[in-house]
Backbone as CSV, one residue per row, in Angstrom:
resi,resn,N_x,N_y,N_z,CA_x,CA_y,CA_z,C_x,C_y,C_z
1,UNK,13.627,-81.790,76.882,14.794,-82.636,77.156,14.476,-84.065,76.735
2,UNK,15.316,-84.785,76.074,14.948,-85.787,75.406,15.311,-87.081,76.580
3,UNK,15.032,-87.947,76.492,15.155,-89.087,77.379,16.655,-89.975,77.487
4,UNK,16.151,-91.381,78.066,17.619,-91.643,78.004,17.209,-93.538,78.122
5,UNK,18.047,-94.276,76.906,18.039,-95.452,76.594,18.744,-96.381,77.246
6,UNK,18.446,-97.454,78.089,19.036,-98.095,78.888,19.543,-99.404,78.516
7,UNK,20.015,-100.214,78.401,20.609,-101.181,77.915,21.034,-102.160,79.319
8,UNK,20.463,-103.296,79.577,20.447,-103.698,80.646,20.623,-105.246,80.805
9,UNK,22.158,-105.217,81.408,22.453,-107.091,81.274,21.506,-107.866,82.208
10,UNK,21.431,-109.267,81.665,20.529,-110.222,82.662,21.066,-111.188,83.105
11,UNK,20.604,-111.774,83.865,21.595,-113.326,84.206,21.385,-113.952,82.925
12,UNK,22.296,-114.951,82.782,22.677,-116.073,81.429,22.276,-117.596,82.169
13,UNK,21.971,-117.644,83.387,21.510,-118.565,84.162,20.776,-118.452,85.472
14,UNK,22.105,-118.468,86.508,22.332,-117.901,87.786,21.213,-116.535,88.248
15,UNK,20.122,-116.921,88.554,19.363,-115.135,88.458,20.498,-114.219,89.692
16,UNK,20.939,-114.898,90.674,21.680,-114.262,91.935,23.018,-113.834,91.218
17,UNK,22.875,-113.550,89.572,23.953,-112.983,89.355,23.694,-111.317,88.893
18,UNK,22.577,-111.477,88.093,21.737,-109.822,87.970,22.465,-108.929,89.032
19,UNK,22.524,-107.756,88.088,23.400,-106.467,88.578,22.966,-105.866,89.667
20,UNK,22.996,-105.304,90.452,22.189,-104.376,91.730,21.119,-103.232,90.979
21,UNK,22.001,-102.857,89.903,21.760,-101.863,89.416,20.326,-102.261,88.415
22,UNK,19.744,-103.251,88.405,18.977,-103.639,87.447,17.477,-103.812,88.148
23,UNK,17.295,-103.569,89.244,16.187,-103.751,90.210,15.691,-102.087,89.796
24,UNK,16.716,-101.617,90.126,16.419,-100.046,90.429,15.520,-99.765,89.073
25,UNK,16.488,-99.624,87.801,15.827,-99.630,86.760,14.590,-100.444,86.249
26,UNK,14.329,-101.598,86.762,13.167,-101.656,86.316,12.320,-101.362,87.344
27,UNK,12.721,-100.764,88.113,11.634,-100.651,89.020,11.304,-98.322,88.725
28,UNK,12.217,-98.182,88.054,12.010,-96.553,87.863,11.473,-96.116,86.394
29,UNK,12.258,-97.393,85.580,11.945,-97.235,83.471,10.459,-96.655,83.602
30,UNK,10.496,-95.553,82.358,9.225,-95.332,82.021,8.576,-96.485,81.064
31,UNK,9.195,-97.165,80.755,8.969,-98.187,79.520,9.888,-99.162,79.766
32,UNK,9.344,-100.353,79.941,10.648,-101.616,79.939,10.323,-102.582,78.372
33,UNK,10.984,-102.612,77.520,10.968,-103.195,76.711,11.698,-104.326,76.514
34,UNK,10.778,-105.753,76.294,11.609,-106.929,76.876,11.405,-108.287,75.705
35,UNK,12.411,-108.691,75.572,12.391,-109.539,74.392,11.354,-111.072,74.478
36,UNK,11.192,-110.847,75.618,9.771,-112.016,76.033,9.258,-111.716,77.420
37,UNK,8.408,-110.958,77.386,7.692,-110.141,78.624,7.539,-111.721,79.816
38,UNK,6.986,-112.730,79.225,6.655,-113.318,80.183,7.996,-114.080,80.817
39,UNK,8.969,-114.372,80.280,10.837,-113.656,81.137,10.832,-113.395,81.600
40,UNK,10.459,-111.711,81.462,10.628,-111.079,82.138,10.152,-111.090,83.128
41,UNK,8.520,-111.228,83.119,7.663,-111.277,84.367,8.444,-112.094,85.809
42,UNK,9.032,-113.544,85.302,9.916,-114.584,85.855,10.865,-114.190,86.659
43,UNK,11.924,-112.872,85.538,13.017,-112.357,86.740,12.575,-111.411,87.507
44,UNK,11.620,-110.347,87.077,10.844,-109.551,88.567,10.437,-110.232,89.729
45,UNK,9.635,-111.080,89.628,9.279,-112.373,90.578,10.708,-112.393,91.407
46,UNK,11.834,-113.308,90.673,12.497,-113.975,91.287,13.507,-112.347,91.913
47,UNK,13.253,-111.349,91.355,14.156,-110.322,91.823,13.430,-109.407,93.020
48,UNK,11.996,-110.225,93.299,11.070,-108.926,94.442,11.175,-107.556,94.332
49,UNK,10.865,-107.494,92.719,10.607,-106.070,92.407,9.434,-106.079,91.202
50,UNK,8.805,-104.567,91.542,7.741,-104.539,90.346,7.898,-103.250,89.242
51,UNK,7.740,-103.821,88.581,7.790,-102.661,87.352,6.532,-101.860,87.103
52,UNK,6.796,-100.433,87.325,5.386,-99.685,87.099,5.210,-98.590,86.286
53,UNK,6.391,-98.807,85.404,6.449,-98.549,83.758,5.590,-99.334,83.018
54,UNK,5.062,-99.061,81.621,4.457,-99.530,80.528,5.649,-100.762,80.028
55,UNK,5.037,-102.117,80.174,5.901,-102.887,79.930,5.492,-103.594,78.175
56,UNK,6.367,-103.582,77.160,6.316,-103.792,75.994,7.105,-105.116,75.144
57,UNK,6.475,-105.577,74.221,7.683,-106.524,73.713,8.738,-106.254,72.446
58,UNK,9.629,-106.503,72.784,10.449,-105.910,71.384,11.938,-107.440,71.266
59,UNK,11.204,-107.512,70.353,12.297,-109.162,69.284,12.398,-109.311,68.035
60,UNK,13.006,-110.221,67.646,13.300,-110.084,66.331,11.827,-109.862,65.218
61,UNK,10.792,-110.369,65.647,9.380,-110.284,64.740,9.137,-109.019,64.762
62,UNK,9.357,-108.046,65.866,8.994,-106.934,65.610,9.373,-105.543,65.530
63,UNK,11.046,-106.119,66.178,11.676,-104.774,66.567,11.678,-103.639,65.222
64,UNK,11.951,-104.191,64.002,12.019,-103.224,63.039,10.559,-101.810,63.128
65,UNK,9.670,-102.687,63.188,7.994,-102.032,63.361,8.159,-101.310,64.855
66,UNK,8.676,-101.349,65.944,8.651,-101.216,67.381,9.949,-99.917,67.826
67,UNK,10.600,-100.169,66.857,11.690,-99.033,67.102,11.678,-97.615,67.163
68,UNK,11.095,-97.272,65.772,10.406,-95.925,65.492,9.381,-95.238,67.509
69,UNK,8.629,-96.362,67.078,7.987,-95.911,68.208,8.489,-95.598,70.007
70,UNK,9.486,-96.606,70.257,10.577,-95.974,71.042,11.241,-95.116,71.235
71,UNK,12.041,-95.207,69.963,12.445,-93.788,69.925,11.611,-92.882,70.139
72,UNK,10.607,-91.992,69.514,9.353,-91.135,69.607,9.713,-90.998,71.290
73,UNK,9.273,-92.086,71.984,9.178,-91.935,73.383,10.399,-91.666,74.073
74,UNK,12.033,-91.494,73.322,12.989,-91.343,74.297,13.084,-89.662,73.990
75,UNK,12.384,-89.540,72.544,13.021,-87.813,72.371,11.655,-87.232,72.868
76,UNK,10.672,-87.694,73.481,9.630,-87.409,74.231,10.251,-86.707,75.793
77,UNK,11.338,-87.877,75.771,11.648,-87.540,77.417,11.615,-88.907,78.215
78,UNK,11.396,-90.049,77.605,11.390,-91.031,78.630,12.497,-91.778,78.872
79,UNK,12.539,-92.352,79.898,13.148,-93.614,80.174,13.022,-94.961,79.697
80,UNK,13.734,-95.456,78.672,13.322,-97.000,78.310,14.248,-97.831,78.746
81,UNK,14.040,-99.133,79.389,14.757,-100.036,79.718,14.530,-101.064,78.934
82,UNK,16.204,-101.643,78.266,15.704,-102.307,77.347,16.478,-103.847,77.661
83,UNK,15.984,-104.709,77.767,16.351,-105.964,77.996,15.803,-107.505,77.286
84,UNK,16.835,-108.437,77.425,16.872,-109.502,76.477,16.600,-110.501,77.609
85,UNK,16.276,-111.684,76.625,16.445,-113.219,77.842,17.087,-113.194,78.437
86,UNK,18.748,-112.834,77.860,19.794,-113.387,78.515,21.144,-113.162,77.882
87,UNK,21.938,-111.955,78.884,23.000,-111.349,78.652,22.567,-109.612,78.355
88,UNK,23.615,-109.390,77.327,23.568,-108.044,77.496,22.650,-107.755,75.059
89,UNK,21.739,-106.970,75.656,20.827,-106.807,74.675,22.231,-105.937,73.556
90,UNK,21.812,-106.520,72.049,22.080,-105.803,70.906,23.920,-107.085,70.409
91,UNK,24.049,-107.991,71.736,25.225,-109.043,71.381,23.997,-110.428,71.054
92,UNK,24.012,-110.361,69.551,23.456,-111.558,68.828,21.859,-111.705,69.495
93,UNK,21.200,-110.325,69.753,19.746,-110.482,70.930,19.320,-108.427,69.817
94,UNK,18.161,-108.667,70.109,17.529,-107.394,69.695,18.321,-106.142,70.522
95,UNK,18.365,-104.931,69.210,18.716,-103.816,70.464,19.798,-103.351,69.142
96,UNK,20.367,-103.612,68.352,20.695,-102.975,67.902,20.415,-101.791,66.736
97,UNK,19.065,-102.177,66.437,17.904,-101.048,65.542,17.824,-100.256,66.064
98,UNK,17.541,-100.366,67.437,16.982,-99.324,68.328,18.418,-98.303,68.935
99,UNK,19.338,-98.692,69.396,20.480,-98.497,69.648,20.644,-97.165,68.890
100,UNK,20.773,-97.598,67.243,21.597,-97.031,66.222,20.639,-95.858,66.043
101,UNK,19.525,-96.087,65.942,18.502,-94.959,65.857,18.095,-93.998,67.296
102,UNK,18.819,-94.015,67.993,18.599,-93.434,69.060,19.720,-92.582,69.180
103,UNK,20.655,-93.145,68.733,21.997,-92.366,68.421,21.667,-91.433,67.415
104,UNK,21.368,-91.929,66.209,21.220,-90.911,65.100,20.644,-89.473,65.412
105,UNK,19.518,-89.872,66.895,18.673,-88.380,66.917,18.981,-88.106,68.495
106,UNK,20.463,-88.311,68.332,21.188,-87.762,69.702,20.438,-88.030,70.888
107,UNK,20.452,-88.934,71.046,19.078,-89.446,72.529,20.749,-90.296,73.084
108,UNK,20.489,-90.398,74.273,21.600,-90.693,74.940,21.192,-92.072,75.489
109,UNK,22.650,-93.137,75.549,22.501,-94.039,75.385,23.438,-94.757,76.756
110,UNK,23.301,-95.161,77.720,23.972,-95.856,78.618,23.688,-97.703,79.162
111,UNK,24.457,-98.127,79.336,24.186,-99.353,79.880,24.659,-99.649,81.322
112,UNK,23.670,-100.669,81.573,23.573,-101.879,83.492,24.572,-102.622,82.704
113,UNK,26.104,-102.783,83.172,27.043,-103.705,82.461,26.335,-105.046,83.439
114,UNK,26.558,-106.398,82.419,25.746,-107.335,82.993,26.765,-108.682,82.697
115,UNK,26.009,-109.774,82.831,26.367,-111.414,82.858,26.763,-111.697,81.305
116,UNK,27.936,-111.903,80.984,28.084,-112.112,78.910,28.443,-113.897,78.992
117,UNK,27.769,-114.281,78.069,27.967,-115.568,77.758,29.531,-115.282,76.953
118,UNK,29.815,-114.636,76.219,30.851,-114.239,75.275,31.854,-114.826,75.975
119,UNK,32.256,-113.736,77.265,33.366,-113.457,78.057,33.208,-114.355,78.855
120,UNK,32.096,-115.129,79.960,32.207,-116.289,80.486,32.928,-117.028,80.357
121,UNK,32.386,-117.315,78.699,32.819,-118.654,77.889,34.679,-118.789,77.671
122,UNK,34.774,-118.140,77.067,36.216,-117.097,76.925,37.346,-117.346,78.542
123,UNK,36.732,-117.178,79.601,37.579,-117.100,79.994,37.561,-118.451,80.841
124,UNK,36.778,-119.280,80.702,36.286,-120.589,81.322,37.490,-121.650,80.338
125,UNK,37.890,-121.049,78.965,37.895,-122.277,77.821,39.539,-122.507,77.920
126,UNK,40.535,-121.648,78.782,41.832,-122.129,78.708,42.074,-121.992,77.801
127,UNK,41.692,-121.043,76.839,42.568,-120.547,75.426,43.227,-119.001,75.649
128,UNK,44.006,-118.577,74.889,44.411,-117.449,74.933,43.000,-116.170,75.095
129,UNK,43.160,-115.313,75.833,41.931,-114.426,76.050,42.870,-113.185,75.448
130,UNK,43.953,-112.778,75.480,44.396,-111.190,75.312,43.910,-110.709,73.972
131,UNK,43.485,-111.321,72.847,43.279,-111.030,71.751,41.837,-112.113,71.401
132,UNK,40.414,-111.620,70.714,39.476,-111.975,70.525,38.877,-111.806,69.864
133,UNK,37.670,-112.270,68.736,36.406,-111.804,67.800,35.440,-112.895,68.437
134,UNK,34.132,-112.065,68.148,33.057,-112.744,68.634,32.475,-112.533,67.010
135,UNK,32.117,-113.849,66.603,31.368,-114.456,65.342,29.632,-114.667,65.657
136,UNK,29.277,-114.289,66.912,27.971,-114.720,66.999,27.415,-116.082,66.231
137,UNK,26.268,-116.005,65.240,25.704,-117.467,65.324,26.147,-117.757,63.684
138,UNK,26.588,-119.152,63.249,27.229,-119.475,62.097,25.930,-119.564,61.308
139,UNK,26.112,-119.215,60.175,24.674,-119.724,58.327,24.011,-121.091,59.278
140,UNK,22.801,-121.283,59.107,22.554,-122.612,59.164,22.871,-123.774,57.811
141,UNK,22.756,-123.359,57.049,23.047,-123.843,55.765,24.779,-124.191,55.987
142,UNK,25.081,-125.749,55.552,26.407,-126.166,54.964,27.240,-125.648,54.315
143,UNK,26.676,-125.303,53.233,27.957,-124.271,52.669,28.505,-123.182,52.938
144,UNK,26.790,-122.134,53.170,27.808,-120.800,54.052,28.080,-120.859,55.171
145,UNK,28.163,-121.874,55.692,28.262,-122.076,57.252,30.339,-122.608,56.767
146,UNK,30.337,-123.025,55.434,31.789,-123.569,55.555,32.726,-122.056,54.997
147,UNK,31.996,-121.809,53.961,32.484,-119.951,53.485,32.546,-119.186,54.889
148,UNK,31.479,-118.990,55.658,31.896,-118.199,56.344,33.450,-118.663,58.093
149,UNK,33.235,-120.068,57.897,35.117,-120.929,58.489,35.831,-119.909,58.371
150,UNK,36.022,-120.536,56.544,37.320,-120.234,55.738,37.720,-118.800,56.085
151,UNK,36.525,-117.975,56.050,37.233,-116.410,55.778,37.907,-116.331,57.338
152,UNK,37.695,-116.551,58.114,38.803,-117.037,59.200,39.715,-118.139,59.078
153,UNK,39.479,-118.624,58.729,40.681,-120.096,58.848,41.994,-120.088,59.479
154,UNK,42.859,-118.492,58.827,43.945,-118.085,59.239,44.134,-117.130,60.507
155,UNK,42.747,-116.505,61.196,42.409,-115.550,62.167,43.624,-116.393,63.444
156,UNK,44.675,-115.278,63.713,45.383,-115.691,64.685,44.577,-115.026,66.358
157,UNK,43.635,-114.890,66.093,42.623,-114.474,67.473,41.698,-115.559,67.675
158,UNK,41.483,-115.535,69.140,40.806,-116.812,69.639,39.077,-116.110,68.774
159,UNK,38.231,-117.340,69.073,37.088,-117.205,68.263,36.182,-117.921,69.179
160,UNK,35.212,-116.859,69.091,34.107,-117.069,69.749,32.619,-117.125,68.694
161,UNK,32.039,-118.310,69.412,30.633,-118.563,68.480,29.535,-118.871,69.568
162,UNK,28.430,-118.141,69.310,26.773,-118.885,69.707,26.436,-120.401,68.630
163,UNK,26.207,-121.191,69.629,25.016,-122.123,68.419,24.479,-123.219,68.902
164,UNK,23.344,-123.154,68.803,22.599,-123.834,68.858,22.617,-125.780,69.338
165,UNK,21.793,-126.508,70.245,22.469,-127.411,70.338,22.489,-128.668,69.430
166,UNK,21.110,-128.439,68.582,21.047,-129.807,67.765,21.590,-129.350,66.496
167,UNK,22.147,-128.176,66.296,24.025,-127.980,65.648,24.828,-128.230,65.756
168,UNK,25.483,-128.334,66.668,26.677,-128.000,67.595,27.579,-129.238,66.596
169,UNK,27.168,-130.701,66.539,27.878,-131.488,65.744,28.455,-131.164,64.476
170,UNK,27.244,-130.499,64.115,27.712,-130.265,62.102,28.830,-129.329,62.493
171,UNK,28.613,-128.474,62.880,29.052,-127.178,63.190,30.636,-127.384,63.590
172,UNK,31.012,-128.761,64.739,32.353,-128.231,64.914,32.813,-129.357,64.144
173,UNK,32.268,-130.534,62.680,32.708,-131.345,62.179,33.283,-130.101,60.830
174,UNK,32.554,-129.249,60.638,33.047,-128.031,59.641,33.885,-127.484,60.094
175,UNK,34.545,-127.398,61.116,35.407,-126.376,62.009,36.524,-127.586,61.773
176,UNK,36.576,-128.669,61.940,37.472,-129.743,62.047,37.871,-129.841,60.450
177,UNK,36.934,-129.694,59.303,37.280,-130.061,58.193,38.338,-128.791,57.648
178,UNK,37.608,-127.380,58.174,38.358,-125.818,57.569,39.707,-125.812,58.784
179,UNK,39.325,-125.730,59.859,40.707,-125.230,60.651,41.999,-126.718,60.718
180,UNK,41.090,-128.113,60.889,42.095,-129.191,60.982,41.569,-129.589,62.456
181,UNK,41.265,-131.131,61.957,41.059,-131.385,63.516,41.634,-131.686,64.865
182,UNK,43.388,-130.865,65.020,43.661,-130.762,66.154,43.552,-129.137,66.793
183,UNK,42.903,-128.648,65.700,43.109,-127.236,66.443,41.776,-127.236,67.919
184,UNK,42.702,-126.414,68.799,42.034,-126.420,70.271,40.439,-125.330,70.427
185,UNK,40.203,-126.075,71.146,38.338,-125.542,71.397,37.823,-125.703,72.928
186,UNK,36.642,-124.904,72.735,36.165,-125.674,74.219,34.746,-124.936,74.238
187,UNK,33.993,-126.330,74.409,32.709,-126.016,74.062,31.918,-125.694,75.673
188,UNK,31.205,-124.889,75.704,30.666,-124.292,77.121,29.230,-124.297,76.928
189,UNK,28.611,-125.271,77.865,27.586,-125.289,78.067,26.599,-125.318,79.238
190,UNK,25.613,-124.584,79.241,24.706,-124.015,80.430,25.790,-123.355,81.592
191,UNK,26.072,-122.061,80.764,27.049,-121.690,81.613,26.105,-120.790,83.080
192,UNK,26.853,-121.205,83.743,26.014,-120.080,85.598,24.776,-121.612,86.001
193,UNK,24.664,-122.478,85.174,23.326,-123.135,85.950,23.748,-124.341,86.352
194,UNK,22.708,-125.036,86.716,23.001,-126.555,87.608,24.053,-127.116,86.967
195,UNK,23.878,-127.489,85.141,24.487,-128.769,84.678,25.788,-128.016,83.830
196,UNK,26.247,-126.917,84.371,27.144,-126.237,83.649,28.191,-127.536,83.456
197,UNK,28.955,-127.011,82.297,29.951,-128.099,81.377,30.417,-127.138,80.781
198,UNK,31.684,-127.774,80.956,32.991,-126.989,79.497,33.709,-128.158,78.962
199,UNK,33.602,-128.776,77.906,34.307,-129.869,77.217,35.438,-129.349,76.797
200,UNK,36.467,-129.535,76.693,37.744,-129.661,75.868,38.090,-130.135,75.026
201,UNK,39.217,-129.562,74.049,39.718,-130.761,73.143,39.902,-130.195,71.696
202,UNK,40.369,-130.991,70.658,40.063,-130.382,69.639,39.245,-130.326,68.869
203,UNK,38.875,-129.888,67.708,37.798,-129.572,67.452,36.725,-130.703,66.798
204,UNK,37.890,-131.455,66.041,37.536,-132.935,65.733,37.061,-133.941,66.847
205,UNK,38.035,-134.366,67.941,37.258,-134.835,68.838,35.948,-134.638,69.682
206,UNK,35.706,-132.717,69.811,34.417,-132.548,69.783,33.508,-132.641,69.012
207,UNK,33.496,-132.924,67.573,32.663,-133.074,67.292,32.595,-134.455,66.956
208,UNK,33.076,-135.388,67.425,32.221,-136.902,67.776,32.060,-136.979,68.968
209,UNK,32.608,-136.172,69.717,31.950,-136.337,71.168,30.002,-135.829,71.380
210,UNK,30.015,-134.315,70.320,28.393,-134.051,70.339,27.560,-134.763,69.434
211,UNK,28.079,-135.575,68.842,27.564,-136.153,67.851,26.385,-137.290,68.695
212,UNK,26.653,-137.676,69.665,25.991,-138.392,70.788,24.413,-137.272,70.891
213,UNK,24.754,-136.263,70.886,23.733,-135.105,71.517,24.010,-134.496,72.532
214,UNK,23.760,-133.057,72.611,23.987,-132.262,73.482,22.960,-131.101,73.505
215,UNK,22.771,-131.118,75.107,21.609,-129.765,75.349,21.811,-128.955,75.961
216,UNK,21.343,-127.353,76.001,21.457,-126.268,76.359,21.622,-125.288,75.933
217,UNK,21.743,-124.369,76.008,23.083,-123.221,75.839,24.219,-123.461,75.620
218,UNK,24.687,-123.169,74.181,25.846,-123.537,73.800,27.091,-122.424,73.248
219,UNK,28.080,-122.157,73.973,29.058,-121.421,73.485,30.313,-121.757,73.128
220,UNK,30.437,-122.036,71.972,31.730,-122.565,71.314,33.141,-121.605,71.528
221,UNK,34.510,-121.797,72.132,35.264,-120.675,71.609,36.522,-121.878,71.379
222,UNK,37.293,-121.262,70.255,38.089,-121.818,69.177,39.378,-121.513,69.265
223,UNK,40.926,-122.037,69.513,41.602,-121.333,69.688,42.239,-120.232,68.186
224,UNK,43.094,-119.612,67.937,43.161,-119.094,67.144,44.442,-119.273,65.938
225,UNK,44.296,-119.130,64.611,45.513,-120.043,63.724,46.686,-119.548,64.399
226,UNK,47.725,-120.802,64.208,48.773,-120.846,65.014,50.044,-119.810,64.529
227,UNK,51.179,-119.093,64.844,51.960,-118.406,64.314,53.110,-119.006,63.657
228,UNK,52.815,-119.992,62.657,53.791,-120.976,62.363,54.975,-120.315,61.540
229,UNK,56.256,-121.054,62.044,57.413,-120.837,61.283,57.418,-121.543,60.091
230,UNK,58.437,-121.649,59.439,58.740,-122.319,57.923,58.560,-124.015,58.692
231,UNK,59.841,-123.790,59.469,59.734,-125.478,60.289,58.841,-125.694,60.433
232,UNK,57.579,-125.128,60.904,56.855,-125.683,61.523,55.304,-126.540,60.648
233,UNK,55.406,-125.582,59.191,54.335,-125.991,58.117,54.801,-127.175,57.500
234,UNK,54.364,-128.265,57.732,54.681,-129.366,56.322,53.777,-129.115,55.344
235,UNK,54.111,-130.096,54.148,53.593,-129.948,52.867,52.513,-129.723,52.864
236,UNK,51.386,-130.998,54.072,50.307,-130.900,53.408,49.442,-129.970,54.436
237,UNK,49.885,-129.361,55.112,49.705,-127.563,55.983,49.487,-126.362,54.850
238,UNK,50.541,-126.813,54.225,50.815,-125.698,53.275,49.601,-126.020,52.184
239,UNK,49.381,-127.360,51.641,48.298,-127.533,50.603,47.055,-127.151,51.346
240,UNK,46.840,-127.314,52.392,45.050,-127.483,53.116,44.697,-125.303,53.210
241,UNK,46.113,-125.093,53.142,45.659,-123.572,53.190,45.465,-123.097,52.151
242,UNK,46.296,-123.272,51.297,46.006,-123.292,49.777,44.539,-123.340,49.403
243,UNK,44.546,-124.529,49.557,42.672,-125.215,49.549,41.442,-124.168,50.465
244,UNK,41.955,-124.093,51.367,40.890,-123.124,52.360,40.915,-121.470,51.401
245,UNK,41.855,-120.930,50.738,41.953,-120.068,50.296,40.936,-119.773,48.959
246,UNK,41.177,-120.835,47.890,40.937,-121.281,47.018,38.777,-121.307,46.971
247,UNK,38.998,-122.172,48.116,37.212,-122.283,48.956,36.363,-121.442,48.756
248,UNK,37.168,-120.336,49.544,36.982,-118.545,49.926,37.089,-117.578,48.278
249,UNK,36.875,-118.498,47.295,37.301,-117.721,45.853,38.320,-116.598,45.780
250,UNK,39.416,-117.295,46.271,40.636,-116.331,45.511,41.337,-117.069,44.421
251,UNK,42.058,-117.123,43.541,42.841,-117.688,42.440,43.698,-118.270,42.776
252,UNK,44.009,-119.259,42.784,45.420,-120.009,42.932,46.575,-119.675,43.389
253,UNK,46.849,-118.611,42.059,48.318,-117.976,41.870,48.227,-117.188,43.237
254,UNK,47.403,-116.434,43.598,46.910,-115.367,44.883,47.438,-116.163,45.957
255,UNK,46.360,-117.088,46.054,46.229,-118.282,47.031,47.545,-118.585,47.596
256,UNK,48.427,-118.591,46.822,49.885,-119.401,46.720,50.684,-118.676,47.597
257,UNK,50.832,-117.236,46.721,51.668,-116.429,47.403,50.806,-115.374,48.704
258,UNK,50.009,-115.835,49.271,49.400,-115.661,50.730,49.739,-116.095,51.358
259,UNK,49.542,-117.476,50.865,50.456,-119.107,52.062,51.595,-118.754,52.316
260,UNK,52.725,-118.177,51.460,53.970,-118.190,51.045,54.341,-117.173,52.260
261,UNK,53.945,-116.383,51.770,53.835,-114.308,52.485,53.438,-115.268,53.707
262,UNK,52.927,-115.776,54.550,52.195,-116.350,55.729,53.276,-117.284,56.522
263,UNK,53.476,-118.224,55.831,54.628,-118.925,56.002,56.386,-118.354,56.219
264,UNK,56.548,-117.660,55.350,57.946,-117.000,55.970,58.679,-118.061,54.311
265,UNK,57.948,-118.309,53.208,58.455,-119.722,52.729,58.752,-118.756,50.785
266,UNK,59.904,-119.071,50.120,59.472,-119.075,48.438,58.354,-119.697,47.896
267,UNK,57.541,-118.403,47.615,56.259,-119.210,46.853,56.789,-120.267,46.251
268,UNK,58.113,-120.517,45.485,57.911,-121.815,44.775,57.570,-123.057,45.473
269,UNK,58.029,-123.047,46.699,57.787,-124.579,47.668,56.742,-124.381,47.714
270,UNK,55.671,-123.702,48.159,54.408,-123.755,48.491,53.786,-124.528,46.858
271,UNK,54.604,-123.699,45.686,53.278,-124.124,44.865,54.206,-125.336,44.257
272,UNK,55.374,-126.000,44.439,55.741,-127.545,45.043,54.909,-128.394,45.278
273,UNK,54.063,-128.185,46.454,53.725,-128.685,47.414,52.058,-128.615,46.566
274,UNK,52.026,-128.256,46.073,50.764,-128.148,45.791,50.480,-129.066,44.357
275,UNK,51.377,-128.830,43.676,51.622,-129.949,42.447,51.876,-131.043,42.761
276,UNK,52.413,-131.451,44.249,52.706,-132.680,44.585,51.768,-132.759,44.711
277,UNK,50.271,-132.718,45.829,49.264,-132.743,46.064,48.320,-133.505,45.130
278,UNK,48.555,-132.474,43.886,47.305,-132.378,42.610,48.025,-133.900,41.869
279,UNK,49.237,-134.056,41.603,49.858,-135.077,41.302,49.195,-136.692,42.511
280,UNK,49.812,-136.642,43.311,49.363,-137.974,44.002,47.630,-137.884,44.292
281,UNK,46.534,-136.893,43.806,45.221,-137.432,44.059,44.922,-138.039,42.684
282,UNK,45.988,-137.792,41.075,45.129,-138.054,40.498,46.199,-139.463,40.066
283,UNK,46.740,-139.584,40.660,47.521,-141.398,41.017,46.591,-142.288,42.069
284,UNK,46.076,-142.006,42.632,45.096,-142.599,43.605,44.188,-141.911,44.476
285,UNK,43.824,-142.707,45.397,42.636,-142.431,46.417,43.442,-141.962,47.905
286,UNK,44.613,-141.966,47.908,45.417,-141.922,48.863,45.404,-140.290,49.687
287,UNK,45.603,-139.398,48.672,45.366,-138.343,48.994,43.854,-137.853,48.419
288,UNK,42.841,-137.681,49.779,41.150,-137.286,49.150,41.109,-136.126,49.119
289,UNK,42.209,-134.929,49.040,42.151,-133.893,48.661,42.382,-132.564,47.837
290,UNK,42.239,-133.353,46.650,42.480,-133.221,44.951,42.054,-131.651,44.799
291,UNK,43.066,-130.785,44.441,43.129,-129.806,43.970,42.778,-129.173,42.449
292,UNK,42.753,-130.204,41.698,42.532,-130.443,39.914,41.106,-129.391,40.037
């Protein structure tokens, strides 16, 4: 009889938030596999329980090398408990190598539902929650960090991001340049602990607000592109999507009649609006967002 793979949420701060159900298991796992043992050691302590399973490390340096060998041990028959710093393992945290390969050789797979920074964040931020994508952590790099915006730009679902804190500025000054800087946000930080914070605002004003610096745990969520009528797009709405399209390497002509199809509008106004554009940047400095 082959074993059975555990998947096990952690606190995201708060340890008095850990599941009931998470004592038991590490206190029964034949194997606890933990993305920084000495963490772990921290929440046993603080949870007055001991683990008297084979305790192992498995993270990004090694999980690829570490998986195989897990597995082995679940179609052996064991119990592995598998846990991250913080939240639920295989969301933007190790666990999904192991996951997928445990599945493949029919080993059965259950989870300790636990503490999500995701959904915290989400439902802390006063944006629409009924509809959602979680983007996990953006390119560090500028450019694909702006390619990968764009291919949302138009996502009418709220948006959720991990990142980092001595990011967090670049990060929502790119969000301000691709989405426009009144679209709504709300940045969540050290969520469950002492100095918890949720900033507001749009996305532009947050990012001169972090531009100061900001520390912790950081969960960005974004509201989502708006369902605009014809009324509701002016010209240069209609050009900046154009442009975001364009970014994302589609062709013009494409580009045009997306906006158009999107808008409710005759491609011809859109691509109007776009000759006006290309026209007044190369008359002056007035418009800095030259399409040529």
């Amino acid at each position: 009889m082959t074993g059975t793979l555990v998947l096990a949420g952690t606190p995201i701060g708060d340890v008095a938030d850990a599941p009931p159900r998470l004592a038991a298991e590490l206190e029964g796992a034949d194997i606890v596999a933990a993305e920084d043992t000495r963490r772990l050691r921290r929440l046993t302590q603080a949870l007055g329980v001991h683990t008297t399973g084979r305790v192992v490390s498995y993270f990004e340096g090694n999980e690829s090398a570490r998986t195989p060998e897990l597995v082995d041990a679940l179609a052996g028959g064991a119990r592995v408990l598998l846990v991250t710093d913080a939240g639920m393992p295989s969301v933007s945290d190790p666990g999904y190598r192991l996951v997928a390969a445990a599945v493949e050789r029919d080993i059965k797979v259950t989870a300790v539902p636990g503490p999500s920074a995701v959904l915290t964040a989400l439902a802390l931020s006063g944006l629409p929650v009924d509809r959602f994508c979680f983007e996990g952590f953006l390119p560090r790099k500028a450019g694909e960090r702006r390619t990968r915006l764009r291919e949302v730009a138009d996502e009418r679902r709220t948006l959720v991001y991990f990142e980092a804190p001595h990011r967090l500025d670049d990060t929502l000054a790119a969000m301000a340049e691709v989405f426009g800087e009144d679209r709504r946000a709300a940045v969540c930080r050290e969520l469950t602990k002492t100095y918890e914070e949720v900033k507001r605002g749009g996305v532009g004003e947050l990012a001169r607000w972090a531009a100061d610096g900001v520390r912790g745990e950081i969960t960005i969520v974004v509201e989502g592109a708006p369902e605009a009528g014809p009324a509701e797009l002016d010209a240069a709405e209609l050009v900046r999507r154009v442009h975001v399209r364009e970014e994302a390497g589609e062709r013009r002509k494409e580009a045009i009649a997306a906006v158009a199809a999107e808008a409710g509008l005759p491609k011809r106004e859109v691509f109007d609006a776009v000759v006006a554009a290309k026209n007044a940047s190369r008359e002056g400095p007035a418009n800095g967002k030259g399409l040529s």
